[in-house]
C-alpha positions, 0 to 999 in steps of 0.5 A, a space after each residue: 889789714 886782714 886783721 883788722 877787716 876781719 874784726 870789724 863786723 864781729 864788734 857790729 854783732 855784737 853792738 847790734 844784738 846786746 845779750 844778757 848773762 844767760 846768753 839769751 836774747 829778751 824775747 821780742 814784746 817782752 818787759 825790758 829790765 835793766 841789769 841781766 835779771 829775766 822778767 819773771 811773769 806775775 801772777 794775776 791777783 785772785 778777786 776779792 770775797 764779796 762782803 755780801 756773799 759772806 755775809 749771806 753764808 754766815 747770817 739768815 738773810 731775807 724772810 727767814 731773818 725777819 721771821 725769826 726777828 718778829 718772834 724775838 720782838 713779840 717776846 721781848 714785847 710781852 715779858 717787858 710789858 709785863 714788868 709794868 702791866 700789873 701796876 696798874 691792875 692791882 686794884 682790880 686784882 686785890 679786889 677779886 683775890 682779896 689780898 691787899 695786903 700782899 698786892 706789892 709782891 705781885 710786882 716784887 716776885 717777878 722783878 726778883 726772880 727776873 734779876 737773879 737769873 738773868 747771869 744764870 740763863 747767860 751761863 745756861 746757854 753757853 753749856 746747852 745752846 741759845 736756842 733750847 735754853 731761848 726755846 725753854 724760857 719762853 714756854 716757861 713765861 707763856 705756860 705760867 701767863 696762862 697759870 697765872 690769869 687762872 689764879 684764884 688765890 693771892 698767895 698762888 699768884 705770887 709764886 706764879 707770877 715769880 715762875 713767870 719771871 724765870 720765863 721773862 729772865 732767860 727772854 732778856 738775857 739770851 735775846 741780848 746775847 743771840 742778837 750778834 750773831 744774827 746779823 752783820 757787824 755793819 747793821 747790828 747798830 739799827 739792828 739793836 736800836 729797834 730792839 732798844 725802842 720796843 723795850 721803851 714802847 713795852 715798858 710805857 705801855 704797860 700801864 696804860 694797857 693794864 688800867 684799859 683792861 682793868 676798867 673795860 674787861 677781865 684783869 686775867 687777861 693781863 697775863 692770859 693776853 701772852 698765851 697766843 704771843 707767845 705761841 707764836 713765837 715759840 713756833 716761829 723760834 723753833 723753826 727758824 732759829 739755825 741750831 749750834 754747828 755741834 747739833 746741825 748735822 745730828 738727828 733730833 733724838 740724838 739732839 735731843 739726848 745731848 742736851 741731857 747729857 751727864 757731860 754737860 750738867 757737871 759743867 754746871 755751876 750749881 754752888 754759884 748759881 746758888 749764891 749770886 741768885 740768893 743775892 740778888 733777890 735779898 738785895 732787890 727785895 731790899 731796895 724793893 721794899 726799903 721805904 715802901 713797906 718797911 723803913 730803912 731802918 727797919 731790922 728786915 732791910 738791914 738785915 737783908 742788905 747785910 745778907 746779900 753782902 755776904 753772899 755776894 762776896 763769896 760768889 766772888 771768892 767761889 767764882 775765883 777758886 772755881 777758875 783756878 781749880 781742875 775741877 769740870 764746872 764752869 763759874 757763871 760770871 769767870 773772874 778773867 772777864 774783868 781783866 778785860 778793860 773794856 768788858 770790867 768798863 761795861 760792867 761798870 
């Protein structure tokens, strides 16, 4: 009987305080869990980067972005329209250099030169930075506008006209290539489309404001109208456009002498810049002048078709060996690109 009184309230502590493997009771409030496992706290998740705030550390934001935007519009604006400006003006042009002869290579000279250093430009920007090569093409364009509204020769134009669309060339192509990084991923879209109608706005105004000025004032002002724009816009360019990570904590004349660098000018591919400018001016000239001033027949167009041919295929075995080698150049157009469905699609 002493025994058993003595077990029993042993087995009532025990039913009335249940302990796990660890000996220790669960705290009181505490998570119960099954099994003899402790609860273990978690820690509180951190919150979420705002998308704004990171947007607002990578991209210009506010006044500064809508400033440089507008300097980008007036430059594309200007050397668009000057595509198309001239077409109309050319009677008043011929006229006053008397020149007829030679009219068509007043449009032909800037067209040619435009193409052939578009990929050229593209590949320049990559060694010297978008914003000195941006910088250069739209002081080239505005310098030889203002050159070539005081022209008095035909043969004089037309070269100047062809310097001018080295200008116009590396506006197109570096502003197309500036632009993604400018803006979120989320409004590149609106972003572009403003871009893509004032190119279709400049190119039909063109002829229109070309045969105004022709009829009501002086056809030097067809290019000397780009002088105050493109001041403007190079001003704007220079102050608001951020500089690559790589210059932004250096002085400027130390900016300045990295630019001219030995270093960055043997990256140069001069052998195929050679050749893929050399085919695109035969093969613009070609479709430019076949059927107008020449038949297609003719020995020039076949010739010259022919020629352009060539040279392209070996700008294609050129950039090939080029990727391949040791050697320091860089290709202007890297075979590699077109292993890339979706890049060798928009190529296409």
């Amino acid at each position: 009987m002493d025994r058993r009184a003595s077990d029993q309230p042993i087995e009532r502590d025990v039913q009335l305080s249940p302990m796990g493997a660890s000996g220790l009771a669960d705290p009181p409030g505490g998570n119960q869990q099954s099994g003899d496992k402790e609860a273990v706290p978690q820690p509180e998740p951190e919150p979420a980067s705002s998308p704004t705030t990171e947007d607002q550390d990578k991209y210009l934001q506010g006044w500064r972005l809508w400033a440089l935007t507008i300097a980008l519009w007036i430059s594309l604006f200007l050397s668009t329209l000057e595509t198309t400006i001239v077409s109309t003006s050319l009677v008043s042009i011929t006229d006053a250099l008397n020149g007829f002869i030679l009219r068509d290579w007043i449009v032909t000279s800037y067209l040619l030169t435009y193409t052939g250093f578009l990929t050229i430009y593209a590949k320049l920007s990559d060694i010297f930075g978008k914003k000195t090569m941006l910088l250069l093409a739209i002081a080239i364009f505005t310098v030889f506008s203002g050159l070539c509204g005081a022209a008095n020769g035909m043969v004089e134009l037309i070269i100047l006209r062809a310097f001018q669309g080295v200008g116009a060339s590396g506006i197109f192509s570096i502003i197309m290539a500036l632009a993604p990084t400018l803006i979120s991923l989320n409004q590149y879209g609106k972003y572009m489309a403003i871009f893509s109608t004032l190119f279709i706005v400049a190119n039909v105004l063109g002829p229109v404001l070309g045969g105004v000025i022709s009829q009501h004032s002086d056809w030097r002002w067809v290019f000397l109208l780009n002088i105050p724009g493109g001041a403007v816009a190079f001003v704007l360019v220079a102050i608001f456009l951020p500089p690559s990570e790589a210059s932004a904590q250096l002085p400027l004349v130390q900016v300045l002498r990295s630019k001219v660098q030995r270093s960055n000018w043997v990256r140069v591919d001069i052998v195929g810049m050679v050749f893929l400018l050399a085919a695109s001016v035969l093969l613009v000239f070609a479709l430019e002048e076949g059927g107008t001033r020449y038949p297609w027949k003719s020995a020039v167009v076949i010739s010259t078709l022919v020629l352009a041919i060539v040279l392209s295929i070996a700008f294609g075995f050129w950039e090939v060996f080029l990727e391949k080698s040791n050697w320091r150049q860089e290709p202007v157009f890297p075979p590699s690109i077109c292993k890339d469905r979706l890049s060798a699609a928009m190529l296409l």
